[in-house]
N, C-alpha and C positions, 0 to 999 in steps of 0.2 A: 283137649284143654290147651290154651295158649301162656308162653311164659308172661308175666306180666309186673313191675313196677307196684312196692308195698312200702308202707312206711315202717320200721324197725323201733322194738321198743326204746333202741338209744334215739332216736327223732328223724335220724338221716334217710335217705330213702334207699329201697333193698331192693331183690329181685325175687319175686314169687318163682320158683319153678317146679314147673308140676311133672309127675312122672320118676324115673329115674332117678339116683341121688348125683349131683353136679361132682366135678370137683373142682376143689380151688386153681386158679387157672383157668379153664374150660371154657369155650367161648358159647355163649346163646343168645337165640334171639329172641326179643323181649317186643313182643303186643303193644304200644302204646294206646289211650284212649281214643285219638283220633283213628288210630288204626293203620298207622305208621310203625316200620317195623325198625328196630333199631337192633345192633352187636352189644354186648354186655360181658366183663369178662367176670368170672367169680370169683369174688375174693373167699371167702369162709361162710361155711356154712354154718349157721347159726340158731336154726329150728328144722325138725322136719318132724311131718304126721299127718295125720289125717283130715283130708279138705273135708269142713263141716256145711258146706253148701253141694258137694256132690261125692255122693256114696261108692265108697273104692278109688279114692282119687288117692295118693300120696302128694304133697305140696313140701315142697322146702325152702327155705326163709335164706338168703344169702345176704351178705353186702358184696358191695358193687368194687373191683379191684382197679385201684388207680395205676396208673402207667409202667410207675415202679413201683410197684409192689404184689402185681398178679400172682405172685405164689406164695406171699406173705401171710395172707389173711388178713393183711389193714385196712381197716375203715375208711372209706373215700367221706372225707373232711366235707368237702366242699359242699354237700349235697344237703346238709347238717338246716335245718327250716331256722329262719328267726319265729319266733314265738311270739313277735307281734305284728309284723309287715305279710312273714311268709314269704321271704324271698329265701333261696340256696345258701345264704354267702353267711349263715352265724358263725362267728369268729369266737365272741366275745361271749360271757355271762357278765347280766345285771340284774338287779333287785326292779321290781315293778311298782306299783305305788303302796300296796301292799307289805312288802321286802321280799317279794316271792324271787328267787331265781332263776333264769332263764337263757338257752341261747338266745343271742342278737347277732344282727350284724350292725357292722361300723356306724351306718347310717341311724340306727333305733339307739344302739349306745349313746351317742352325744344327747339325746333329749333326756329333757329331766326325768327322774324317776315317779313325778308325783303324773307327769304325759303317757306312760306305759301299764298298761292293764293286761296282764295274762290269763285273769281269770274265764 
């Protein structure tokens, strides 16, 4: 099984790694879809159990360690989706036309709230 790139219940994007449990720190390399392989370092591990698409697999759910904070356990920010574009860069929460909450980034924040649909 290849490590591979999951999105986290907080919305940010995480690191699937299958096998062994990581530790915070720990460098691995992570599968991407094209099949380009990347370094990843772990921040916290934040899930681990049993892959339900293959039988005896163990899988563990990490975030991804930003620069300064590889033995932290914090959260790599940046990686954080807007909730209506789907770009990396949500900074910000707003209200959608609805009043729903949501991250954005810079760019979805300046439009009116009645322009923003999360649903």
């Amino acid at each position: 099984m290849e490590n591979s790139y999951n999105r986290l219940k907080s919305g940010a994007w995480g690191l699937r790694v299958c096998g062994d449990k990581p530790s915070p720190g720990q460098t691995v390399e992570v599968t991407r879809r094209d099949g380009t392989v990347r370094r990843e370092t772990v921040g916290k591990v934040v899930w681990s159990g049993p892959d339900k698409w293959h039988t005896g697999v163990t899988v563990h759910l990490c975030t991804i360690a930003t620069a300064d904070s590889s033995t932290t356990g914090a959260e790599d920010t940046t990686n954080t989706l807007c909730v209506e574009c789907g770009s990396r860069r949500a900074t910000t929460t707003a209200p959608d036309s609805s009043g729903i909450m949501g991250s954005v980034c810079g760019r979805c924040a300046r439009l009116d709230p009645m322009e923003r649909s999360y649903a």
